[in-house]
N, C-alpha and C positions, 0 to 999 in steps of 0.2 A: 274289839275295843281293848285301849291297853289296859292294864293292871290297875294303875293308879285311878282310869277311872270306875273301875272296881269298886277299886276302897273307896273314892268319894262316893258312892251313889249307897253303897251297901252298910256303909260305916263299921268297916269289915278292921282287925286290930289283928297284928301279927300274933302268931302263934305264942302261948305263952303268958300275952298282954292281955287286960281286962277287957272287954268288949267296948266299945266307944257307943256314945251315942248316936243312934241314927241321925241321917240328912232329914235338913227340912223337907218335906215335901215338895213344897211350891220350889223347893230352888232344884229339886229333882225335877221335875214339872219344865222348870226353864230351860234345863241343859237340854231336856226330850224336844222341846220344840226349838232350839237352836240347832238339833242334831237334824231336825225336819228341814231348818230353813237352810242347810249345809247341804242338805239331802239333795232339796229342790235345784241349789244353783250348781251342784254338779252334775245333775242331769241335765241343766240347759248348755252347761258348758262340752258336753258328749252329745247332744242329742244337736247344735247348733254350729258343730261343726262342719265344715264344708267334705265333701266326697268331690264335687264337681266347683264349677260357676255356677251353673246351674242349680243344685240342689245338698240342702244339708242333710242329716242325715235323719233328723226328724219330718223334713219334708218326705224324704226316699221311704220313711217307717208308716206317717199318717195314711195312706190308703188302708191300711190292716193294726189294728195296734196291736195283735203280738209284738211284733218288735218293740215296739217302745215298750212294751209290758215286761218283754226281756229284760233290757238296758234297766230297767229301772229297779227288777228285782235282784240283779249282779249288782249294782250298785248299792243297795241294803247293805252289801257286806264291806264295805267301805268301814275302814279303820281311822281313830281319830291318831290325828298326827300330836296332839299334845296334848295335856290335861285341858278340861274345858276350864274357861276364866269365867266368875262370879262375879259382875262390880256389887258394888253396897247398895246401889238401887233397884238391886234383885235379876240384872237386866247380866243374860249369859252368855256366851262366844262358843262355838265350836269349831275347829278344824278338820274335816276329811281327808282323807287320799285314797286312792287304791292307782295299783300298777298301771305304768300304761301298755304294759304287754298283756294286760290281764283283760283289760277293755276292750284291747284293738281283737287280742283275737277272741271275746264273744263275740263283738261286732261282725268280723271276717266268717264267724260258723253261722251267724245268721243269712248269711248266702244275700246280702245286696250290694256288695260290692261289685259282682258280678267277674267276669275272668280276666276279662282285659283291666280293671281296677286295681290293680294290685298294688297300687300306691295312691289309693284312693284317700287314708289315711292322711296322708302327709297333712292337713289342716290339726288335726287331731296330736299329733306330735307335736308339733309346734307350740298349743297350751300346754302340753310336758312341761314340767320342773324339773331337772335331776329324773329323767323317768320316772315320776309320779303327777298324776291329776288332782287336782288339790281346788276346792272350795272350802266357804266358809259361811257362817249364820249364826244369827242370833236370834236369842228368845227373852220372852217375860212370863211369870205367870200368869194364867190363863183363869180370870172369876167363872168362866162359863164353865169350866169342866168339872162333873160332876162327882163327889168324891167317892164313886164307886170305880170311876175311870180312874180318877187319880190315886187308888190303894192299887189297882194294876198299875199302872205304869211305876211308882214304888216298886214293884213284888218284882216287876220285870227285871232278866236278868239284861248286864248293859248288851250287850252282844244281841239280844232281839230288838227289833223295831216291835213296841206296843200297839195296838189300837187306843188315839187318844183321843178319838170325837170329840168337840167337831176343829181339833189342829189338824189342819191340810186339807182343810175343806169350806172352811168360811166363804171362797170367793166362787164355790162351785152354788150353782140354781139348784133347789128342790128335783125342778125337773132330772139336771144332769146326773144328781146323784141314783133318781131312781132308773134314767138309765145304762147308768153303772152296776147297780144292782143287775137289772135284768141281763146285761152282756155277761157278768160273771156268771150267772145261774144257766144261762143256755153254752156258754163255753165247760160250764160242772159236768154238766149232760153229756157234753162232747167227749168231755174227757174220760167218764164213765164206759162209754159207748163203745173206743177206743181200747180201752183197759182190758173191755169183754171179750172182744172179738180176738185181742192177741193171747186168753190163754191156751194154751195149748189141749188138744184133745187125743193123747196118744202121743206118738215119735216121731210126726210130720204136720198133722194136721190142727186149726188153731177152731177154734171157735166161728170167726169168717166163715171157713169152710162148711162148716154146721147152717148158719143161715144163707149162705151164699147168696143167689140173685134171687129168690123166690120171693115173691111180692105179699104172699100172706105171713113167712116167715118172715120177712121184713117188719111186715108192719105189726107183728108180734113183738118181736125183739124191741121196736123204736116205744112200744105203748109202756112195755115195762121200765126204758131207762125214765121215759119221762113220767111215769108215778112216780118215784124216787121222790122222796121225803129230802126237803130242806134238812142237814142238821147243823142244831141251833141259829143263830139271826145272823145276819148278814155282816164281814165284819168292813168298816170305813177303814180304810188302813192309811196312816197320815200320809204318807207318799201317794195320793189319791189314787188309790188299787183298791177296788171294791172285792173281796173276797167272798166263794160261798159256798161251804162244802158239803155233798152230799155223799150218802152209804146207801151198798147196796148186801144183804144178807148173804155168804156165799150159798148156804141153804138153799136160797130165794131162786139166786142164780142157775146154780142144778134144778131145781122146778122147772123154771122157763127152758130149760134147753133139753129135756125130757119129754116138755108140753112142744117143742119144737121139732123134735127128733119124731114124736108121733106124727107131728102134720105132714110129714115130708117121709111118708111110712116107704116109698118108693126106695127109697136112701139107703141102705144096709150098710155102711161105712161104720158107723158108731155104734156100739152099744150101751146099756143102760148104766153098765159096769164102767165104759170108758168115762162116761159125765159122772160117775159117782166119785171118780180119782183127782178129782178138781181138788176136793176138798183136802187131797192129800198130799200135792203136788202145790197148792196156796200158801198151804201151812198156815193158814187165820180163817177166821171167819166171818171177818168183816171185809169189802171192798170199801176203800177213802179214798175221794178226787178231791181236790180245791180247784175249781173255776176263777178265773180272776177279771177283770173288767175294769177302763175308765171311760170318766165321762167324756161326752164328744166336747170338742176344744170350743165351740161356738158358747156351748153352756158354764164356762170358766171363766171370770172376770178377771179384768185388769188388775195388776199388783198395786197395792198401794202404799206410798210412800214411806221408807220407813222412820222417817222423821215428822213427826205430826206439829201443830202447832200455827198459830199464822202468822209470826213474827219471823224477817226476814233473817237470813243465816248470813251473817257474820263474813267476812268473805274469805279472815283464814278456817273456817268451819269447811269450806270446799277442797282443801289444799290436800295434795299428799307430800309427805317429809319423804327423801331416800336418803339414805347410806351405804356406802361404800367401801366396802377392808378386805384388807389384803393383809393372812398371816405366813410367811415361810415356813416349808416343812423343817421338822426338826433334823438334822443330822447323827442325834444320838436314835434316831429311831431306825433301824434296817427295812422294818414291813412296810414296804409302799403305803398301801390299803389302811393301816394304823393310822402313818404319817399324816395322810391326808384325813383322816377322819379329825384329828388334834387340831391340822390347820384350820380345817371348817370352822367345828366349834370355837374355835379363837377369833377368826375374821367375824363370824357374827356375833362374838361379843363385841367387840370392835365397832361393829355396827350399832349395836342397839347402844353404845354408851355415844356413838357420834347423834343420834338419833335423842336420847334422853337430853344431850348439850341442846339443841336444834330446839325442843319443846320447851326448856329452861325459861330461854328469853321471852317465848310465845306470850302478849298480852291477852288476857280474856276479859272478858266484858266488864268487872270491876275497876278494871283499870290496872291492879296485879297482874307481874308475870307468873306464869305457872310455876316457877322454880319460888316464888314471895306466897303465893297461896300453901304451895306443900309445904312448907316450911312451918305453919301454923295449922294445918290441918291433917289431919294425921289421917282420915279414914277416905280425902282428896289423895293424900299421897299413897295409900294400897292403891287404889284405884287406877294413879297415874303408872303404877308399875304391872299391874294387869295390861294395862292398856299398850305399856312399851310391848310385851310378851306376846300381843297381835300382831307384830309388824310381819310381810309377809316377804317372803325369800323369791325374788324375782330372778337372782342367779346366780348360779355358787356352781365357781368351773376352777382348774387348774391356769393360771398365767400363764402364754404362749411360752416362756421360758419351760414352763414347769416345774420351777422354785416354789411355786406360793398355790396359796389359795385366794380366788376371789370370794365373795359374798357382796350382793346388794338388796337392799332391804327396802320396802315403803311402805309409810304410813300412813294410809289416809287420815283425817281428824274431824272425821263426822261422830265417830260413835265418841272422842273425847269431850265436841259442842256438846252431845246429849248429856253426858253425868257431870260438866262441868256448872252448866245452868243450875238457876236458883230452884230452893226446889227439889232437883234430883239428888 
């Protein structure tokens, strides 16, 4: 997460300077679940992409959901492209991106491309920006969260994704969340299980080796991962990822494989000595898995609108505004890479004041245009100028000349219908 939203969340004051007052809550609260509903639409926007005709890549992932559990935790780390926007009706915007080199090759190390796919991507590129993946979301405060969730999600630093029960999970059934829960805990197990058998036993040999194929060693080892203790409760994690961690004592572990090494007395390869070097070769003494899990997609409901209300919308409420500018590189500048950076930022100035003329004339429901409302409304006009600062960058390339820079911008004017209404 950038900096700035740092200080907006932490009400963090430069060095030197008096400490500021902390953020609302609830408006921290908002920007968390704007960050969820940014989260969400750029997994659809990666997971919906085409590999084939045939199939996307969430279809190619759904027989197993590792994968999508993948995609979805690389995506966590998605950075906001700009400070998140607050209107006055508490109602908050966030912007995401992450690389699209950085997507394609998790995607690619996830092995479904397969060998002959090696341009399987091309659907995926193509939603590219300037090589970035980019969605966006909005939130409001949330009455149902409890204010023990909500002094976490506070305390959280912005770079983690909190647990904000129940954001990112409303549209999930009872059933599908518990069995979310249960995938994560038997995937915990898994992962436990895995962790065991690959420590090493000596200079060659791991742990596997120790239980190998023997069927009462087997079913030793499997009794003990699954005693394993829950620890603590299960977490909903808002990108619907049921998480669930369990420990296992390294102590505990030398016991079991001691009580193993006896049953299997035939064995001379290990000695008591060699299981007792775990503990020294661990260097802890604790073994931690996190299991992860979601729920099956039948048990997840339909998205709902995000415009509520049952009065018809307006029909420039459906519109999106573009703009279009072109600045030339400067001549006093020599660094290529400068240049163009200067032009950018100038053509989408460029844009967003063609865009601000564009909304000017725009009539809203009072019969005022939006430029006759701001004019006398002063917390209408923050508002309207959060609202230019969403417009989103469809394409910014150099002129076939390679004089200039392009930029084009569009605006939808859905989220303006919403805080423009009486009321908001």
């Amino acid at each position: 997460m950038i900096a700035a939203a740092v200080l907006l969340w932490a009400g963090a004051a430069p060095a030197g300077e008096p400490a500021k007052p902390g953020p609302d809550p609830q408006t921290v609260l908002a920007i968390r679940v704007a960050q969820v509903d940014a989260l969400e639409r750029l997994a659809d926007l990666v997971l919906g992409a085409r590999l084939s005709a045939e199939k996307t890549i969430r279809q190619t992932v759904e027989a197993e959901s590792d994968g999508e559990i993948a995609i979805r935790m690389l995506l966590r780390s998605a950075r906001m492209a700009a400070e998140p926007r607050v209107y006055s009706n508490g109602v908050a915007e966030v912007d995401l991106e992450m690389a699209l080199d950085d997507v394609a090759g998790h995607i690619r190390a996830l092995g479904i491309l397969g060998a002959s796919k090696a341009s399987g991507l091309a659907d995926l590129e193509y939603r590219a920006i300037d090589g970035y993946l980019r969605a966006s979301g909005s939130g409001r405060p949330q009455p149902d969260v409890t204010p023990d969730v909500l002094k976490g999600v506070v305390a959280a630093k912005p770079e983690d994704l909190p647990e904000m029960f129940p954001v990112g999970w409303q549209r999930v059934t009872a059933t599908g969340r518990l069995a979310a829960i249960r995938e994560a805990r038997r995937r915990a197990y898994g992962a436990m299980a895995a962790l065991v058998r690959e420590i090493h036993l000596g200079q060659t040999d791991k742990v596997a080796d120790l239980v190998g194929r023997d069927a009462p060693a087997a079913t030793m080892f499997d009794a003990f991962v699954r005693s394993l203790a829950v620890t603590g409760e299960p977490r909903l994690m808002p990108d619907r990822i049921a998480e669930v961690e369990t420990a296992a004592s390294v102590r505990d572990v030398i016991r079991l494989l001691k009580d193993i090494r006896t049953l299997r007395a035939g064995d001379g390869r290990w000695t008591a000595d060699d299981i007792d070097q775990i503990s020294v070769s661990l260097k802890t003494e604790r073994l931690t898995v996190t299991g992860r899990g979601m729920p099956p997609p039948q048990e997840v409901g339909a998205e709902t609108p995000r415009v509520a209300g049952g009065a018809p919308l307006p029909d420039w409420a459906t519109e999106v505004y573009e703009a279009r500018a072109t600045a030339q590189f400067s001549d006093e500048i020599e660094a290529r890479p400068q240049a163009r950076l200067l032009a950018a930022r100038s053509a989408k100035v460029r844009a967003i004041a063609d865009l601000e003329k564009q909304l000017g004339a725009l009539k809203l429901a009072d019969g005022r245009t939006l430029r006759e409302r701001s004019t006398k409304d002063e917390v209408f006009r923050r508002d309207v100028k959060t609202f230019l600062s969403s417009a989103k960058t469809v394409l910014s390339r150099a002129t076939q000349d390679e004089k200039a820079w392009e930029v084009v911008l569009r605006l939808p004017l859905i989220r303006l219908y919403e805080f423009s209404r009486p009321g908001e």
